[in-house]
matplotlib code that plots the C-alpha trace (Angstrom):
import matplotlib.pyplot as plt

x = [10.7, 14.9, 15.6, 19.0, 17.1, 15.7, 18.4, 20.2, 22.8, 23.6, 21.3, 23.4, 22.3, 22.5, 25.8, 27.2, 30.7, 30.4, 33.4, 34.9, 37.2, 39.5, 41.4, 43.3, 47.3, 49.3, 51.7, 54.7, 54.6, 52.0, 48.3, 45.9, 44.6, 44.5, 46.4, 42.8, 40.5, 41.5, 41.2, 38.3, 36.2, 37.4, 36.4, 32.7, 32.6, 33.6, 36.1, 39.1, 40.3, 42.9, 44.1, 46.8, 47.1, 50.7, 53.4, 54.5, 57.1, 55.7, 52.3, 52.9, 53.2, 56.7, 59.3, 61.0, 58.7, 59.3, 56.3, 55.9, 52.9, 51.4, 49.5, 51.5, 50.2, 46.7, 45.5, 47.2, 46.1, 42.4, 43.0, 44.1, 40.6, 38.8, 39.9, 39.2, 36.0, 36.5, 33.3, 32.9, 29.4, 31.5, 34.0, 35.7, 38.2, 40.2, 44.0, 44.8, 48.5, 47.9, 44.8, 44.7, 43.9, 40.5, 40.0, 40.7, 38.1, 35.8, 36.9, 35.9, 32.4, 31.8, 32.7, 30.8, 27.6, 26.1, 28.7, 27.9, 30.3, 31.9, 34.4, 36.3, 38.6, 41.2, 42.8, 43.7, 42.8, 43.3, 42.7, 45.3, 46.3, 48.2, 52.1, 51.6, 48.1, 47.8, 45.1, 44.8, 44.6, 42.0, 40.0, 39.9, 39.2, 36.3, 34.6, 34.2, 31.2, 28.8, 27.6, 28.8, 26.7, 28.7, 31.4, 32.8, 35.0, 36.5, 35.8, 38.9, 38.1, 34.1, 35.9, 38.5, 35.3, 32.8, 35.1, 33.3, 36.1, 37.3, 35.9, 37.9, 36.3, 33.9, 31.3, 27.4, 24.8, 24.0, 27.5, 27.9, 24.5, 25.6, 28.6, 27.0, 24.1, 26.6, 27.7, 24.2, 24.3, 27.4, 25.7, 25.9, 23.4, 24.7, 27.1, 28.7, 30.6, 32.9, 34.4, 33.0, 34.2, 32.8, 34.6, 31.8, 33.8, 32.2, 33.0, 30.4, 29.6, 26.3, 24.0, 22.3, 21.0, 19.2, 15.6, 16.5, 17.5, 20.7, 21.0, 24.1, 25.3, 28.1, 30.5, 33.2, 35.8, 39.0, 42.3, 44.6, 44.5, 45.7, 47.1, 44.6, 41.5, 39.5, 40.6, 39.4, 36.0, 35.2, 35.9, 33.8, 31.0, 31.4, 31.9, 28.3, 27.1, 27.9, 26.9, 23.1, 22.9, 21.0, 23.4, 22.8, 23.7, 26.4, 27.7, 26.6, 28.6, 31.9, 31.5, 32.0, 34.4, 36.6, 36.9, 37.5, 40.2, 41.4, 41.3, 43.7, 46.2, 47.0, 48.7, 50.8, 54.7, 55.0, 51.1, 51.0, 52.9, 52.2, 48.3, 45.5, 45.1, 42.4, 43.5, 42.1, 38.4, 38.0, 35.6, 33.1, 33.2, 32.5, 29.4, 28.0, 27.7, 25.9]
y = [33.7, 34.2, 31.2, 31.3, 29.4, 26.5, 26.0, 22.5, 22.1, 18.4, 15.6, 13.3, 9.7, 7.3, 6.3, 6.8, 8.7, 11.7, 11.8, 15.4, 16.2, 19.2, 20.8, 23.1, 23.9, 21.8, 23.7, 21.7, 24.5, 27.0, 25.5, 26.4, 25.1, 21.0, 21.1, 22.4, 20.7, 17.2, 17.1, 19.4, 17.6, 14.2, 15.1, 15.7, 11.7, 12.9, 10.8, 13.9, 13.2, 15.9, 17.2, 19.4, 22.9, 23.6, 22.4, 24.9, 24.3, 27.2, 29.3, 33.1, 34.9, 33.8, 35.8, 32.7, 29.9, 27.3, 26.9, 23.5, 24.1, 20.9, 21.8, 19.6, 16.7, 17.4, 15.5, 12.6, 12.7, 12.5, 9.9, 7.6, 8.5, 7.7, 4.6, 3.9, 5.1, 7.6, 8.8, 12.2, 14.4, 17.3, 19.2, 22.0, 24.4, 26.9, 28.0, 27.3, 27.3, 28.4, 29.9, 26.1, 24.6, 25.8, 23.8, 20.7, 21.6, 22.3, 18.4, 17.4, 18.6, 17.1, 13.8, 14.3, 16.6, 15.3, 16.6, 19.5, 22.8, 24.8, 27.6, 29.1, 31.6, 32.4, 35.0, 38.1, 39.9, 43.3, 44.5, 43.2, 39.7, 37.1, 37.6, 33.9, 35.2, 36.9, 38.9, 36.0, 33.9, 36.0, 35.9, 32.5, 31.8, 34.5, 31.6, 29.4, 31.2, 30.3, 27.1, 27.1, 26.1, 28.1, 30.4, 31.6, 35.3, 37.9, 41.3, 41.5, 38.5, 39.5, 42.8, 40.9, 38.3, 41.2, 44.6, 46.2, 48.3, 47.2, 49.6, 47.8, 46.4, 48.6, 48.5, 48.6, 45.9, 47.6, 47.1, 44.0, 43.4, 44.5, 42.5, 39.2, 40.2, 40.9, 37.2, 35.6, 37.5, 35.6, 32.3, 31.6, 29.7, 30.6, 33.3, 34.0, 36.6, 36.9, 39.5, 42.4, 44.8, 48.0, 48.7, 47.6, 44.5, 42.1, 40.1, 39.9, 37.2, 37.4, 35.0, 35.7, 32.7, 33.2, 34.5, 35.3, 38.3, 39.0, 37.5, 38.6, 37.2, 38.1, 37.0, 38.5, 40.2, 39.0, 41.5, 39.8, 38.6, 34.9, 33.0, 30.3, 31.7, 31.9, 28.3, 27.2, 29.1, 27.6, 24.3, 24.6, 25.6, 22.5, 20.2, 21.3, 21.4, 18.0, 16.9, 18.0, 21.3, 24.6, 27.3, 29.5, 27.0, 25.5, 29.5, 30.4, 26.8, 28.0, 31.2, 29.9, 27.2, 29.5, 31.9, 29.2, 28.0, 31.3, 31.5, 27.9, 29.5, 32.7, 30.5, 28.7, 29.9, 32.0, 31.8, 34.9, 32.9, 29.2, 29.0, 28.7, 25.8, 23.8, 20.5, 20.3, 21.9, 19.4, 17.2, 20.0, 19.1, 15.4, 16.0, 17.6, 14.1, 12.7]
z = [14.3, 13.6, 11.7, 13.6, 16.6, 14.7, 12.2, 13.1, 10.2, 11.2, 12.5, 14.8, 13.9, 17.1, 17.9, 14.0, 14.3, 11.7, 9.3, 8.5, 6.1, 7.7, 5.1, 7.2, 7.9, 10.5, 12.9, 14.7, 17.6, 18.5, 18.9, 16.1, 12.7, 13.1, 16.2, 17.5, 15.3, 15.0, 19.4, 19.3, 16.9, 18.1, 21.4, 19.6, 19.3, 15.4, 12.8, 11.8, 8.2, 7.8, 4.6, 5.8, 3.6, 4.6, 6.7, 9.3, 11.9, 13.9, 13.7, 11.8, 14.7, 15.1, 13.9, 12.4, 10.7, 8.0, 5.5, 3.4, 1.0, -0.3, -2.8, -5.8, -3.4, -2.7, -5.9, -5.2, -1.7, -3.4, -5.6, -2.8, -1.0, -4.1, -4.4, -0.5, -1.0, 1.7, 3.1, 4.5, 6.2, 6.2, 5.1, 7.6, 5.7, 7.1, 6.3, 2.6, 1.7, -2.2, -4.4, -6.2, -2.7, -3.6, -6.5, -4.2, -1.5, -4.5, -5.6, -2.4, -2.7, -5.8, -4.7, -1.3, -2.6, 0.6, 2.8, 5.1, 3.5, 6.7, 5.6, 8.4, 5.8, 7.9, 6.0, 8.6, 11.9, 13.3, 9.6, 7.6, 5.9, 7.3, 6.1, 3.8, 2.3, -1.2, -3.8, -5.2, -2.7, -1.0, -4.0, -4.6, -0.7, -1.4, -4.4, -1.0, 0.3, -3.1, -1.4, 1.9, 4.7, 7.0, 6.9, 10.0, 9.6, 11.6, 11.1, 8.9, 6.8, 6.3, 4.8, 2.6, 1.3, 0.7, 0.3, 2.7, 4.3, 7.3, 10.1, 12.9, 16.0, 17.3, 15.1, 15.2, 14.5, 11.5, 9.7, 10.8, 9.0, 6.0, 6.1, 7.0, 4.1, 1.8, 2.4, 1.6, -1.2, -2.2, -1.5, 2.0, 3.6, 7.1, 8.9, 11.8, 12.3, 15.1, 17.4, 17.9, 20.9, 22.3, 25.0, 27.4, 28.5, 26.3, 23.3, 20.7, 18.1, 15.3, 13.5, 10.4, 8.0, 4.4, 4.9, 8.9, 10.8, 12.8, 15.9, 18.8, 21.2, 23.8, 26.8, 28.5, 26.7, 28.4, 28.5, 26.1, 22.8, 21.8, 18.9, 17.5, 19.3, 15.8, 15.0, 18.5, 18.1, 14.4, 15.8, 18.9, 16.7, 14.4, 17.5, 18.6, 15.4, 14.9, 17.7, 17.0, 18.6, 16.8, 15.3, 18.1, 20.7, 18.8, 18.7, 22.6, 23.4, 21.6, 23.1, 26.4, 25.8, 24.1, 27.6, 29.2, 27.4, 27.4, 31.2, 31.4, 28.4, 31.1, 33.0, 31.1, 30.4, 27.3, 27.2, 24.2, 21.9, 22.5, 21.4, 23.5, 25.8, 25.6, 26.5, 30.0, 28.9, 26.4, 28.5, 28.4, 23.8, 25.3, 27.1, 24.0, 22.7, 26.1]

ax = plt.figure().add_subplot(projection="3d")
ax.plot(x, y, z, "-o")
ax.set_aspect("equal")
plt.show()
């Protein structure tokens, strides 16, 4: 039996609120990052704690962005949680600002050892890194996986974390085996890895957890490509996750949330550049909880 069916990573307790820490970026304009998580996950019946990464007024696809990094005051952030006594069942990383911001997320699972570990490493697409990301910064992103529950790459990034060269985006099931293998190898208990196209039409996404074999699953492969997507997908995933589902229907859920946003976004003004739109499918997060 693939352990990918049977694998719950969370166990929703009654009407308890599950707190996650989101360590992600914040964008002023374009929707990704926690523009998408804090709605996303709140719309899982879940408490967002954000500890924002970087200040942007704009997502990178802009030709023109500011970037704040906050890294000098991440500690300080901490302390204050500390002495709240902050509580947290997870904690949901994504865009990190500087390789130190790794050090902080590993803070945060000391203090929370409890605390469910999802790494989404958003480091690149289409083969290349992201215009703010580093070496170094990739390599420090790569010491997240040792530990994670769940880490949630792109083609591009599951090349970056392993050095498996990137072979773009037609690709068999036996490479992407080796890629997500190559992740348990570097102590993930969990993978997913995301978006796999064949020119068939369809969109593919793959399971694989420790001691399990790889599991696909697929949807329609829409005709254009949009900002924040991979943001939207990780977050659907956690949302169902949290909300007591399996790992393959928390990833078959995001699947088709994420078309669906899609669809909304292609009618929208300047729908390429904005972010996806998912403000109007967020009642279908909700009824996870029901």
């Amino acid at each position: 039996m693939n352990n990918a069916r049977s694998l719950y990573l969370y166990k929703r307790r009654g009407a308890y609120i599950p707190r996650i820490a989101a360590v992600h970026d914040l964008c002023g304009y374009g929707k990704c990052s926690l523009g998408v998580a804090i709605p996303v996950l709140s719309a899982a019946g879940c408490d967002v704690c954000p500890v924002p990464t970087s200040l942007f007024s704009a997502h990178t696809k802009y030709p023109v962005f500011h970037m704040h990094d906050t890294t000098n005051m991440l500690d300080a952030y901490l302390d204050a949680w500390a002495q709240e006594g902050v509580e947290v069942d997870a904690v949901y990383s994504g865009f990190l600002g500087a390789p130190a911001q790794v050090d902080c997320i590993r803070r945060i699972y000391r203090e929370h050892p409890d605390a469910l570990r999802v790494v989404d490493p958003v480091m690149g697409d289409g083969g290349e890194m992201y215009p703010t990301y580093t070496e170094e910064l990739c390599r420090a992103t790569a010491d997240l996986v040792d530990g994670a529950d769940l880490v949630l790459p792109n083609l591009t990034e599951a090349s970056i974390l392993t050095g498996i060269p990137y072979e773009g985006q037609d690709v068999s099931d036996e490479f992407v085996a080796r890629n997500a293998s190559a992740l348990l190898e570097m102590g993930a208990k969990a993978v997913v890895i995301k978006g796999v196209v064949r020119g068939d039409g369809l969109i593919r996404n793959f399971i694989q957890v420790a001691g399990g074999e790889l599991e696909g699953t697929e949807g329609e492969l829409l005709p254009y490509m949009l900002h924040g997507t991979g943001d939207l997908y990780a977050s659907g995933v956690l949302a169902a996750v949290m909300s007591g589902r399996n790992l393959l229907d928390a990833v078959r859920f995001s699947n088709g949330f994420v078309t669906a946003c899609m669809r909304v976004t292609r009618e929208q003004p300047d729908y390429e550049m904005r972010g996806v739109s998912f403000e109007t499918e967020l009642g279908e997060v909700t009824r996870l909880v029901g």
